[in-house]
KEKE-3310 file (N, C-alpha, C; in steps of 0.2 Angstrom, whole numbers, plus 5000, padded with zeros to 4 digits):
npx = (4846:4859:4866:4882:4888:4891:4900:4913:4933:4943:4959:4972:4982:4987:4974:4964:4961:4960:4948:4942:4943:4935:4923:4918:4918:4906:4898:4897:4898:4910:4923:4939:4948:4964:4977:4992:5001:4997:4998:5011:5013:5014:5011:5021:5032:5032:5040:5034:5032:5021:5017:5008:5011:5024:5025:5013:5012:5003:4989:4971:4959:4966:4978:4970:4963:4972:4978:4966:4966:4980:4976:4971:4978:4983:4972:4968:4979:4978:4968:4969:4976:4972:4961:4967:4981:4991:5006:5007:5017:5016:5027:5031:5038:5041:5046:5059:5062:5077:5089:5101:5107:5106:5095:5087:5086:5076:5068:5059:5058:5046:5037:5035:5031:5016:5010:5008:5001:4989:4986:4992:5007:5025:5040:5057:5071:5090:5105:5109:5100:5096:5105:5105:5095:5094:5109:5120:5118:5123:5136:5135:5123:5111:5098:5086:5067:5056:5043:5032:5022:5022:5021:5027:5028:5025:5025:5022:5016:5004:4997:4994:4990:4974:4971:4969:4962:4951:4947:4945:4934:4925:4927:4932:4945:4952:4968:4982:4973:4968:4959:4948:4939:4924:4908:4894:4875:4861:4865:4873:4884:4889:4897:4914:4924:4935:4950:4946:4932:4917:4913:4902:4892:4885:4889:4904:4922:4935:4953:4966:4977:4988:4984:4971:4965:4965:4953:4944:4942:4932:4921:4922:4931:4943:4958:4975:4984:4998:5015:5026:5043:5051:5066:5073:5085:5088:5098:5106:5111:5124:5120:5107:5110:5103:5084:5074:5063:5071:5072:5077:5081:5085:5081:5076:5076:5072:5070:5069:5062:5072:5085:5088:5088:5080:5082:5077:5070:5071:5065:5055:5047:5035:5043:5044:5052:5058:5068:5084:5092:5108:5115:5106:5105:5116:5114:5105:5113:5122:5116:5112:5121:5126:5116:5116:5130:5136:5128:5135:5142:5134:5127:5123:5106:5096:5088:5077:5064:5047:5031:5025:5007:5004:4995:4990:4986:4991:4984:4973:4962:4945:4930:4915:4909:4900:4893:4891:4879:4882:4897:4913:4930:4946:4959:4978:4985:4999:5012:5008:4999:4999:4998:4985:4975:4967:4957:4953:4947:4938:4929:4926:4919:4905:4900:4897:4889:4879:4877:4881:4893:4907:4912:4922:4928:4923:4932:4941:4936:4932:4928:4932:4943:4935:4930:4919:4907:4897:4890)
npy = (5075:5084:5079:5083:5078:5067:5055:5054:5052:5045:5046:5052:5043:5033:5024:5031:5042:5034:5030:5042:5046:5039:5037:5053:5051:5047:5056:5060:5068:5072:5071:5072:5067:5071:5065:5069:5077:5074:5059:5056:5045:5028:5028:5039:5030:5022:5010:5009:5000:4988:4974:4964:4948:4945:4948:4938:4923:4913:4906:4911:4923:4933:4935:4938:4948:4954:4955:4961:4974:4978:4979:4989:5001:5008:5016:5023:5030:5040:5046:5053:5061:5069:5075:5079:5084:5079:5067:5051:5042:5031:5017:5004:4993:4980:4967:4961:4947:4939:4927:4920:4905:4889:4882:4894:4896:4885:4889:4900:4893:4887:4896:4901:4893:4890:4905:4905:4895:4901:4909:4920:4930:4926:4922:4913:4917:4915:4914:4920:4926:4932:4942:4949:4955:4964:4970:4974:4967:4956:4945:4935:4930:4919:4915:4923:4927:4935:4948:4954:4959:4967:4981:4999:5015:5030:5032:5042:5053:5045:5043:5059:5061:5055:5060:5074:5073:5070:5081:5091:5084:5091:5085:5088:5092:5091:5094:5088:5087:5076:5064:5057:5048:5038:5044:5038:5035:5026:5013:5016:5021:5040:5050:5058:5064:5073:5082:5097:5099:5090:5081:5076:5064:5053:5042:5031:5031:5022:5022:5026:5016:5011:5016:5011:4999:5007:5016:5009:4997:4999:4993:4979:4978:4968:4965:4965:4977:4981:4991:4989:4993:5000:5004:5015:5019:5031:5031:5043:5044:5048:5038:5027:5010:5001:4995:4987:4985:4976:4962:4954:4940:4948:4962:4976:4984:4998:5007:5024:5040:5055:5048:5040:5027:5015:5010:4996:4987:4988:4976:4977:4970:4979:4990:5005:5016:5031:5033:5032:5020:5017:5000:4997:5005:4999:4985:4987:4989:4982:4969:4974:4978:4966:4961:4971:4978:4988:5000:5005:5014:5023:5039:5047:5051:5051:5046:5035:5032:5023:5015:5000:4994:4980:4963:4951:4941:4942:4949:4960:4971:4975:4981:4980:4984:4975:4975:4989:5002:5009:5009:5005:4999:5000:4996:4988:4986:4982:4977:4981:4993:5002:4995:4989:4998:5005:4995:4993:5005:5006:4996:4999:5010:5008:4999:5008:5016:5012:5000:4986:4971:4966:4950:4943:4952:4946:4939:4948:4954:4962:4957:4945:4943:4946:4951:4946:4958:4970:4982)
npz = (5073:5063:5048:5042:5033:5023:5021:5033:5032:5042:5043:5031:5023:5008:5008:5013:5006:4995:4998:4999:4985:4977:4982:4981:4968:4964:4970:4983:4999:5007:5022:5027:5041:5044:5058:5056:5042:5026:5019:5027:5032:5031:5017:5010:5013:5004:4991:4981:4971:4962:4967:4962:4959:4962:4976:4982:4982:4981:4978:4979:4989:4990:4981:4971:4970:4973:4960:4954:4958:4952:4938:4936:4937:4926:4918:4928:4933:4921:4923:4937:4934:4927:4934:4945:4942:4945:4943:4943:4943:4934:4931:4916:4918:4922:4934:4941:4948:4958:4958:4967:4974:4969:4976:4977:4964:4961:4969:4962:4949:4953:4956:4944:4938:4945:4944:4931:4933:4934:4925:4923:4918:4917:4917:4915:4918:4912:4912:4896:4892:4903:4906:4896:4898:4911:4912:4921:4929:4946:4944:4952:4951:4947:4940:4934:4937:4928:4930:4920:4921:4934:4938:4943:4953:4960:4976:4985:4978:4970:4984:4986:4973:4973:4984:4981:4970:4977:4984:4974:4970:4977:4990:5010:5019:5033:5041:5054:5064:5077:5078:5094:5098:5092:5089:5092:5092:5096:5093:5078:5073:5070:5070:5073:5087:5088:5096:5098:5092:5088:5074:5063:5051:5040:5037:5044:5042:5045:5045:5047:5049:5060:5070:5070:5079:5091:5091:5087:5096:5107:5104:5098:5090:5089:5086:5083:5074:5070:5070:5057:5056:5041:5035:5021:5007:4996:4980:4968:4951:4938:4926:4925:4932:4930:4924:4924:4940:4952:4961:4976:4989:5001:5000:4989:4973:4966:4949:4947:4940:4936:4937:4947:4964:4972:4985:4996:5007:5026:5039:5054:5066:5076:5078:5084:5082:5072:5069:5056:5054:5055:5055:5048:5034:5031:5031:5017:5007:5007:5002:4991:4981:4980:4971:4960:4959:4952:4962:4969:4967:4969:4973:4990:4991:4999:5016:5023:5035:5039:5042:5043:5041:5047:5049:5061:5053:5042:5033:5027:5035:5028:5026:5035:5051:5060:5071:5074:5066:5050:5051:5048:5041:5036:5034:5039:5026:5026:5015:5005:5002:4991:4979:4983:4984:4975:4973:4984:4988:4979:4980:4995:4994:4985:4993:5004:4998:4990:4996:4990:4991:4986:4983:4987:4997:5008:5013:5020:5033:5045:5056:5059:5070:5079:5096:5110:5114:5123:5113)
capx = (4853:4859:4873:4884:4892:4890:4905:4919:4936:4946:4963:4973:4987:4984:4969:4959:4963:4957:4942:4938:4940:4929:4915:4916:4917:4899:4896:4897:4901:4914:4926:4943:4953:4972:4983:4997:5000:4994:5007:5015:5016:5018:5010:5023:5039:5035:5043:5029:5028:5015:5020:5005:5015:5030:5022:5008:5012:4997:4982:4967:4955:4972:4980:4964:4959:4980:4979:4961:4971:4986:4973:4966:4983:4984:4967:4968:4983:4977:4958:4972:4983:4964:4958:4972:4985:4997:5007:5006:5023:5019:5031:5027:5043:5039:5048:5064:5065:5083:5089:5108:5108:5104:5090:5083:5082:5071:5061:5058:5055:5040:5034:5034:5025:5012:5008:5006:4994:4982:4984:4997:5014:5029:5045:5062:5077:5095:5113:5112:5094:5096:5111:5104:5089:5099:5118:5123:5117:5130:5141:5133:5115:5108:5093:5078:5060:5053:5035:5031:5015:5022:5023:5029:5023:5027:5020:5017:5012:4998:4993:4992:4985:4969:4968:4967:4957:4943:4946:4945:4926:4923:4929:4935:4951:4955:4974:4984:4969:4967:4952:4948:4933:4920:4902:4886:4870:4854:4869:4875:4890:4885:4901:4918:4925:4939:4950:4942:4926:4915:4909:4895:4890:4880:4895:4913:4927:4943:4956:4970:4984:4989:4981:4964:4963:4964:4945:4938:4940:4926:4915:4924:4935:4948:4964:4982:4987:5006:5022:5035:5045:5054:5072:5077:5087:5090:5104:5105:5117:5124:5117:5106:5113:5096:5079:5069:5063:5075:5069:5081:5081:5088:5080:5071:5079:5068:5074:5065:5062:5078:5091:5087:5089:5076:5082:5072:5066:5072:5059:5058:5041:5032:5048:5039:5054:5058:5074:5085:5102:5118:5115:5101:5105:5122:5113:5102:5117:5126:5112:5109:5127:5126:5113:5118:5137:5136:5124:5142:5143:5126:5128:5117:5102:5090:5086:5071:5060:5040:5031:5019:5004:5004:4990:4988:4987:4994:4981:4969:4953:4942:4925:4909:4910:4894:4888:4887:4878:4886:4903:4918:4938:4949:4969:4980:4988:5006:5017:5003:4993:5002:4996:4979:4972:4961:4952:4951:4942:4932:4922:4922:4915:4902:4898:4896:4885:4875:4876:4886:4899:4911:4911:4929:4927:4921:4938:4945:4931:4935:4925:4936:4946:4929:4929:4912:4906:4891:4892)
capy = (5077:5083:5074:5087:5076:5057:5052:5055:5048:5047:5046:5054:5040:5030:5019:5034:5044:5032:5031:5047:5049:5035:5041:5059:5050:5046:5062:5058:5074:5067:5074:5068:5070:5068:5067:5073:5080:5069:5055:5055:5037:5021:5030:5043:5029:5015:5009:5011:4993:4984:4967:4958:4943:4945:4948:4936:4917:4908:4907:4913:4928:4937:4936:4938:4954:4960:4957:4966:4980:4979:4981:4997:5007:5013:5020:5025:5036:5046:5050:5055:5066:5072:5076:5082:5085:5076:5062:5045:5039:5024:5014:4998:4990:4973:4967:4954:4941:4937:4920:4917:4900:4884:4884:4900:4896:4881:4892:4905:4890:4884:4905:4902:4888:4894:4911:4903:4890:4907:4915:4926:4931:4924:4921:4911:4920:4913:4913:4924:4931:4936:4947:4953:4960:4967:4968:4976:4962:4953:4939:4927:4927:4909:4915:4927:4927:4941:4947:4958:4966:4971:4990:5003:5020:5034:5031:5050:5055:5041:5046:5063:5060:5052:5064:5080:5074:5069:5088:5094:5083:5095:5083:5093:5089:5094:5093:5091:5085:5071:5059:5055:5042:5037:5046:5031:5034:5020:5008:5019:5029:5046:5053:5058:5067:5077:5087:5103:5098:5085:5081:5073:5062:5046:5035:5034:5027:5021:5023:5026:5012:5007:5020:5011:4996:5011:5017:5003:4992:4998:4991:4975:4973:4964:4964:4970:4982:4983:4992:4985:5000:4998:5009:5013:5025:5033:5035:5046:5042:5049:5035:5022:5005:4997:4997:4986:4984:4969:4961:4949:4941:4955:4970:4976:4991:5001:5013:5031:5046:5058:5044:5037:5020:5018:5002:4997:4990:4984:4976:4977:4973:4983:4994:5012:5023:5034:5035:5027:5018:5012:4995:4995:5005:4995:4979:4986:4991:4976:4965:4977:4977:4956:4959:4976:4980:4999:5002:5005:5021:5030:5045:5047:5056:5054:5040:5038:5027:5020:5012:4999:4992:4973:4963:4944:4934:4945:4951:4967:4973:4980:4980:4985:4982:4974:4976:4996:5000:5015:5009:5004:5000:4999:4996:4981:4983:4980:4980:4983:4996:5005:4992:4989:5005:5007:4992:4994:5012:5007:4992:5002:5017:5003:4996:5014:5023:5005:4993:4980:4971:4962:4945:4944:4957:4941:4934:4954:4955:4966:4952:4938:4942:4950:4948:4946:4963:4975:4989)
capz = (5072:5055:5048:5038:5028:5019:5025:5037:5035:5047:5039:5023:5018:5001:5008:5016:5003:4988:4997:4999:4980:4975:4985:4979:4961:4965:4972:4991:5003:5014:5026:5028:5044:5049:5064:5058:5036:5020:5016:5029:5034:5025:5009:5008:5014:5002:4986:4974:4968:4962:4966:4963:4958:4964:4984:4984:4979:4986:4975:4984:4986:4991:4976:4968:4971:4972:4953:4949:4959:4949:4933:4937:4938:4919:4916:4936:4930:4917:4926:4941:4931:4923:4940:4950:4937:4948:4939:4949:4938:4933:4924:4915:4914:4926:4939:4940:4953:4957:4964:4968:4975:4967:4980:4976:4958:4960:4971:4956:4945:4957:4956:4938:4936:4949:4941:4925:4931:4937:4921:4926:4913:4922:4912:4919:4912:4914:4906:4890:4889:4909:4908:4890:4900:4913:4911:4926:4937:4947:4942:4956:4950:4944:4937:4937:4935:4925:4928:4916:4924:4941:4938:4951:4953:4964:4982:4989:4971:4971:4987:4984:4968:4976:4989:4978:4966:4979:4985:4968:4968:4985:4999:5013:5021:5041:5044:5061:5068:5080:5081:5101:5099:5087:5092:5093:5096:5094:5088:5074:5072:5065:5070:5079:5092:5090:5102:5098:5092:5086:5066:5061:5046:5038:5038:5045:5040:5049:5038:5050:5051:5065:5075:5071:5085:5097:5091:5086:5099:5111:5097:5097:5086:5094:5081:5082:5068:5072:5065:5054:5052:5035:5032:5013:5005:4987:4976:4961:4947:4930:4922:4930:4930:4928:4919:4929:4947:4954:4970:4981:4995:5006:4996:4982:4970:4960:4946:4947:4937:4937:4937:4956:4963:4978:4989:5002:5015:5032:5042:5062:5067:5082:5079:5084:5081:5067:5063:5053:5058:5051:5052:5043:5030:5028:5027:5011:5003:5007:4998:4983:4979:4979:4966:4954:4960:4951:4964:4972:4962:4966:4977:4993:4990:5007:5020:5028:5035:5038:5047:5038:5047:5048:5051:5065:5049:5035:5028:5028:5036:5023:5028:5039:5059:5060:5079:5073:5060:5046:5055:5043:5043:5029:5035:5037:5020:5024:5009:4997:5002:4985:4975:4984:4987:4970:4974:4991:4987:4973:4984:5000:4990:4981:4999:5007:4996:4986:4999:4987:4995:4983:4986:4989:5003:5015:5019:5023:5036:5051:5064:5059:5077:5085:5102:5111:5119:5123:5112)
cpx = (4854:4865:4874:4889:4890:4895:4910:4923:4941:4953:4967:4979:4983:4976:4964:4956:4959:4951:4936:4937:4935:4922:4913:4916:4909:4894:4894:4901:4905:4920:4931:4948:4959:4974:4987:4996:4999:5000:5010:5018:5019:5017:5018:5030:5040:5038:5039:5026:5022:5014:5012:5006:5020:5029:5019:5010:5009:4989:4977:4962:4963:4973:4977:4963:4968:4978:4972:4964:4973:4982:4972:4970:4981:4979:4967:4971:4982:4970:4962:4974:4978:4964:4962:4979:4993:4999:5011:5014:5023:5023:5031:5033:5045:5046:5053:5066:5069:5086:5097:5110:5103:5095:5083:5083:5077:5066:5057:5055:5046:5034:5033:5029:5019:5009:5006:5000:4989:4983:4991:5006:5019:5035:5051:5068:5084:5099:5112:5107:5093:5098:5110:5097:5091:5107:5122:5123:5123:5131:5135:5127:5115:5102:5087:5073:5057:5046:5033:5026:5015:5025:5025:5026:5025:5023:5017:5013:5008:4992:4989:4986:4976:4967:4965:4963:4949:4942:4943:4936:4923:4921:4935:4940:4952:4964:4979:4978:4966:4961:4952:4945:4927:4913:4896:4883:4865:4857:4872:4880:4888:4892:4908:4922:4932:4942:4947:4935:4925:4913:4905:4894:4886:4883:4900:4917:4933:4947:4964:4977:4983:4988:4974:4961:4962:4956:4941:4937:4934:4919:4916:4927:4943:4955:4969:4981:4994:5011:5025:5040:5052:5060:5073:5079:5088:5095:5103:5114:5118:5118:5114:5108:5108:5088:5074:5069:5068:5074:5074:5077:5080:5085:5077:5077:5073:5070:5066:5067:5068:5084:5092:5086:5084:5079:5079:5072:5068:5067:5060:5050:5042:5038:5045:5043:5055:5063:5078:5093:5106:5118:5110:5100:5112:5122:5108:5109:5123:5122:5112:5116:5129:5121:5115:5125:5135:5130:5132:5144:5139:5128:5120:5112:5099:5090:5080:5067:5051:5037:5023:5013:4999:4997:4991:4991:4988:4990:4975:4963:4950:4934:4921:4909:4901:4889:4887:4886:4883:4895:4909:4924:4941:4957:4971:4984:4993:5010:5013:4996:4994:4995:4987:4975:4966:4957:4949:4946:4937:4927:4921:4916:4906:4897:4894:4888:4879:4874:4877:4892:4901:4911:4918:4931:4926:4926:4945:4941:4933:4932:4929:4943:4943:4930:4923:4911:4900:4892:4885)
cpy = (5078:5084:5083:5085:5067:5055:5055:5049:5048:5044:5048:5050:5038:5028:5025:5038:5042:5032:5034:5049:5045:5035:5048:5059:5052:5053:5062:5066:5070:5071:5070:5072:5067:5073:5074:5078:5074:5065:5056:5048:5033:5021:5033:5037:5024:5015:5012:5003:4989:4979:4964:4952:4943:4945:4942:4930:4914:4910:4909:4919:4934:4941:4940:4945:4959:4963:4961:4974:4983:4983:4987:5000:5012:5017:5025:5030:5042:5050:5055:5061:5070:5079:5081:5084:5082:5067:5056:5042:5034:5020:5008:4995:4984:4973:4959:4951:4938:4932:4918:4910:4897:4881:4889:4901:4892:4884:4897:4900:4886:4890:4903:4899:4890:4900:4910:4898:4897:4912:4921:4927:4930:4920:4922:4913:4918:4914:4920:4931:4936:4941:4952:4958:4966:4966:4969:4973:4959:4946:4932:4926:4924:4913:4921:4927:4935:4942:4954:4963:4967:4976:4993:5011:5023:5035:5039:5053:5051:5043:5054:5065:5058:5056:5072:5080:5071:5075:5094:5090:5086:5091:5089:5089:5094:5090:5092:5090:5077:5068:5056:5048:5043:5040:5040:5031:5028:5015:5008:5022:5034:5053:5054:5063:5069:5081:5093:5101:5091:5087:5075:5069:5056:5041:5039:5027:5026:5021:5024:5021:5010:5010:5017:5004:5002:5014:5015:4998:4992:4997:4985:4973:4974:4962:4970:4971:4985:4988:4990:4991:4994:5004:5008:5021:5025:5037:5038:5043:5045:5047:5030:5014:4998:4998:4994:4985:4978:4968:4951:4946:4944:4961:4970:4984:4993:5007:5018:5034:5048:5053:5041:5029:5021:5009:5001:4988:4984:4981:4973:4978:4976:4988:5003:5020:5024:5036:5029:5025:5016:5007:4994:4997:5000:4988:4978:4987:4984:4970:4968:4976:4971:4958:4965:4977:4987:5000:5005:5013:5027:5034:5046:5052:5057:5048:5043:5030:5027:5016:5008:4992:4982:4967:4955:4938:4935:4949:4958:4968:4977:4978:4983:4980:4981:4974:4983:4997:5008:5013:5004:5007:4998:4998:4989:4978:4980:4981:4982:4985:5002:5002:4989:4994:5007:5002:4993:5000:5011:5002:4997:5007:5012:5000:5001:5016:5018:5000:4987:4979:4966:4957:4943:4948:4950:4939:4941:4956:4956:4961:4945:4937:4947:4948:4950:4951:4965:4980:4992)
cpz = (5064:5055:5041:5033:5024:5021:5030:5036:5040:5044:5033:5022:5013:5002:5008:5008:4995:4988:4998:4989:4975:4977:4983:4971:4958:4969:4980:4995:5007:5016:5028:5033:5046:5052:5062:5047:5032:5020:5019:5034:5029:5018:5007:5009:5008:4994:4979:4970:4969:4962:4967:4962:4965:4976:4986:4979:4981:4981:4980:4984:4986:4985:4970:4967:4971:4961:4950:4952:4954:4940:4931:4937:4930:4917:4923:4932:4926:4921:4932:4939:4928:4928:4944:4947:4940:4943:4945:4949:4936:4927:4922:4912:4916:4932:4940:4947:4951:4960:4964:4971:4970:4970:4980:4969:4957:4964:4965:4950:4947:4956:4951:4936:4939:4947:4935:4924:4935:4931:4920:4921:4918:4919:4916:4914:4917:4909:4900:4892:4899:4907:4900:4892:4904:4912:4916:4933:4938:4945:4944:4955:4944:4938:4941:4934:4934:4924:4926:4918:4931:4941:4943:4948:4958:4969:4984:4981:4969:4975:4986:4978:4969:4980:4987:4973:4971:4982:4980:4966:4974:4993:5004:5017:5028:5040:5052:5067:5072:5082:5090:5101:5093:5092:5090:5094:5091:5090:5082:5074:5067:5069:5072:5082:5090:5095:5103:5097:5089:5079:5063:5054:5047:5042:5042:5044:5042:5044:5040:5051:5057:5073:5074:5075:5091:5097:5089:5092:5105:5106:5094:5093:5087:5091:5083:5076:5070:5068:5065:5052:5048:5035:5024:5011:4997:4986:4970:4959:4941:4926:4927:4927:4927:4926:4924:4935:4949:4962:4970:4986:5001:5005:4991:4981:4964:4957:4945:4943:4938:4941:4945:4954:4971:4982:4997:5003:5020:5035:5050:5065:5074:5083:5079:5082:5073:5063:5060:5053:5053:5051:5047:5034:5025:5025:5020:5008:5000:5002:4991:4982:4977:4971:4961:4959:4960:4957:4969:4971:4963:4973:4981:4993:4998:5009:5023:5030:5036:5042:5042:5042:5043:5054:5057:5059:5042:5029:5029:5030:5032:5023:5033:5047:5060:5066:5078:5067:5056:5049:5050:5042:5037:5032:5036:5031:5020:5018:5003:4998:4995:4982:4976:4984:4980:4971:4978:4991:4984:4978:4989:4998:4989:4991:5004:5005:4993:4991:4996:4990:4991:4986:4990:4998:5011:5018:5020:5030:5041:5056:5063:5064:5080:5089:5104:5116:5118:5121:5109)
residu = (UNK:UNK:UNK:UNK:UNK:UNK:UNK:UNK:UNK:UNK:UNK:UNK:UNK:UNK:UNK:UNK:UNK:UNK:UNK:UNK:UNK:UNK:UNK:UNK:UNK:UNK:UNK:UNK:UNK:UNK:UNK:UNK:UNK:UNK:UNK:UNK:UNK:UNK:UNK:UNK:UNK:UNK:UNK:UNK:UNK:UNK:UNK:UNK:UNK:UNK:UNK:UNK:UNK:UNK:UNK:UNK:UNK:UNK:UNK:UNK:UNK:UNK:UNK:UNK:UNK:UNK:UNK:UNK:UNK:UNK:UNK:UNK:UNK:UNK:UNK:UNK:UNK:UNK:UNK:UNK:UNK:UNK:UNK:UNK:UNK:UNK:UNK:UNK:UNK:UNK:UNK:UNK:UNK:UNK:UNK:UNK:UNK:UNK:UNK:UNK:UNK:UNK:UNK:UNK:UNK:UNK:UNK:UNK:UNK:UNK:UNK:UNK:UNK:UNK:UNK:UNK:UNK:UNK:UNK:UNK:UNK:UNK:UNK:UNK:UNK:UNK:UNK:UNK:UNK:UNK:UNK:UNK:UNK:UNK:UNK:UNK:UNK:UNK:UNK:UNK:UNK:UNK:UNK:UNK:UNK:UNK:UNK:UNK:UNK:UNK:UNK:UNK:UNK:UNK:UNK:UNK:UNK:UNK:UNK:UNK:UNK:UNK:UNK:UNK:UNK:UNK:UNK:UNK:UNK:UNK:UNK:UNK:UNK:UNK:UNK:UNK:UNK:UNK:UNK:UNK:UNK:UNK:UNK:UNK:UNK:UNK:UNK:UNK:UNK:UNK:UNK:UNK:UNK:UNK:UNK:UNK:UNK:UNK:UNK:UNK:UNK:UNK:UNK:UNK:UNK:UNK:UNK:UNK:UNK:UNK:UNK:UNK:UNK:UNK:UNK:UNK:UNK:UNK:UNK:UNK:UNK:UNK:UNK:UNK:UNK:UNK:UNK:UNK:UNK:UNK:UNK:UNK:UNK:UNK:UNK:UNK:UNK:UNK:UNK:UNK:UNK:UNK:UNK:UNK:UNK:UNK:UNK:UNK:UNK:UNK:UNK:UNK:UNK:UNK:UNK:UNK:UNK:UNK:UNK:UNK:UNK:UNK:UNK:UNK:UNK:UNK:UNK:UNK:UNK:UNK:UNK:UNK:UNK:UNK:UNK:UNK:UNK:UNK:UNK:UNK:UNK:UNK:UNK:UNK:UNK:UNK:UNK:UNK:UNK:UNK:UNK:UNK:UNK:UNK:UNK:UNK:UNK:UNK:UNK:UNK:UNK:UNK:UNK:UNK:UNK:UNK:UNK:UNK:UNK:UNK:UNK:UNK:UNK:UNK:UNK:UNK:UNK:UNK:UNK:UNK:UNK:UNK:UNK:UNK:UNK:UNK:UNK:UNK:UNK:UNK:UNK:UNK:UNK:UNK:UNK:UNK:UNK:UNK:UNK:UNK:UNK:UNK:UNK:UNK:UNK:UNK:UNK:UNK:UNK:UNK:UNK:UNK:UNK:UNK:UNK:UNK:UNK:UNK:UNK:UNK:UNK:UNK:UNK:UNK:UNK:UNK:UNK:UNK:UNK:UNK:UNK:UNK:UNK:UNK:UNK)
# end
């Protein structure tokens, strides 16, 4: 058989996407297929934040490897905007956790402490030096924690980013095209089956969301990958009311390019539909008003929703399916497949093409809810 490509992914949101352009860095032929069009899922619905603080308060490899993510944006950026002349938008202006209860300050004070014993920049602002950061926050907030290096960045403009420049190193991309089954012979995967045809390579890569228990599991791997569909809407403004991210209980608000406020996100797991309702949106608006009032003021731009794929135990499979050999899964980010997706490409890549597997990588391990079959 002769393989016509080094890799196949099967996927083009942020993750597939990242790592097709980390394999084509290295000069890997690869073939990258989607369903439906590029960024059209949870890449193209999410915030853009890079909460690796602000997400992840539990030491561990988790955190660990959020934050060598979060490292990688700025140079990432310019080699992006190099390559694909697309600009990803990152803005380095940190990220303010906001606590209106007595309650939800002493939780903020426990984050702060916490971030700070891993290293981590994490500064408690109340009374003068809060409302001198922001001004426009409301009245009723106690206090907020300020983490200075949780950037944000324009989710379908990352994705695409990543996706055009591994085009731009001569990956090919099928659109509109549906993966059926993975092809397997002598215990290897060397390809897959599409509704018109089949396409061949070394490797393959899952890369799909929450369509990737449905062609894995005759290969045993035995994990949910659900949707949480997320609603959020954007307001544009004169003037915007705020300068940094501001993340609630209820909501997160992030201020964008061209005077937008991006508020998000509801969350509804195994919710499969696509649209976006009236309560949902009434209850973002109702929170972000608790934390910026002018948000009262911004004029509807778009609603839309996402759908982002949630793992058993919160955390991602990123790894090699070890009963087939060349056979490899990458999804399960959840809220931080934005902020994971250079890490996640640069070790797959590294794993793919070198056979180096970050050490870290062990406790993302796609067999850690194997069930026991003949494949």
């Amino acid at each position: 058989m002769t393989c016509m490509y080094d890799v196949i992914i099967v996927g083009a949101g942020v993750i597939g996407s990242s790592i097709a352009y980390y394999l084509t860095e290295q000069g890997a032929s690869v073939l990258i297929i989607e369903k439906d069009q590029p960024a059209k899922g949870a890449s193209g619905a999410a915030g853009g934040m890079l909460g690796a603080q602000a997400e992840i308060h539990t030491a561990g490899p988790f955190y660990e490897m959020a934050q060598k993510s979060r490292e990688m944006f700025p140079e990432l950026a310019c080699k992006l905007r190099e390559k694909s002349g697309i600009d990803i938008g990152l803005v380095q202006k940190g990220l303010l956790q906001v606590a209106i209860t007595d309650e939800q300050t002493s939780e903020l004070e426990t984050l702060m402490t916490f971030h700070q014993s891993q290293g981590q920049q994490a500064i408690l602002l109340n009374g003068k030096d809060l409302f001198d950061k922001e001004p426009h926050l409301g009245e009723d907030i106690k206090a907020g924690l300020y983490l200075p290096n949780d950037h944000q960045v324009v989710a379908p403009n990352l994705a695409k980013a990543f996706l055009y420049s591994a085009t731009a190193n001569g990956a090919t991309l099928l659109t509109d095209t549906e993966v059926v089954s993975i092809i397997k012979e002598n215990g290897k995967a060397c390809g897959v089956k599409a509704e018109a045809q089949s396409y061949f390579a070394k490797s393959v890569v899952i890369a799909s969301s929450i369509q990737t228990p449905r062609l894995l599991q005759p290969f045993g791997f035995n994990a949910e990958v659900y949707p949480v569909k997320g609603e959020c809407i954007s307001l544009r403004f004169s003037q915007l009311p705020i300068q940094t991210t501001i993340m609630g209980k209820g909501c997160y608000i992030v201020p964008k390019r061209g005077k937008r406020l991006v508020i998000g996100a509801t969350t509804k797991p195994h919710d499969y539909t696509k649209n976006v309702t009236a309560g949902g949106i009434t209850s973002l608006l109702t929170e972000a008003m608790k934390l910026v009032p002018a948000v009262d003021d911004g004029s509807i731009e778009h609603v839309w929703a996402g759908h982002r794929p949630q793992t058993v135990d919160g955390l991602p499979y990123v790894g090699k399916l070890e009963r087939v050999e060349e056979l490899y899964v990458a999804c399960g980010h959840y809220r931080n497949g934005i902020l994971l997706s250079p890490i996640t490409g640069k070790w797959m890549a590294e794993m793919i093409l070198n056979h180096e597997k970050h050490p870290l990588l062990a406790h993302f391990s796609p067999q850690r809810h194997e069930k026991e079959v003949n494949v």
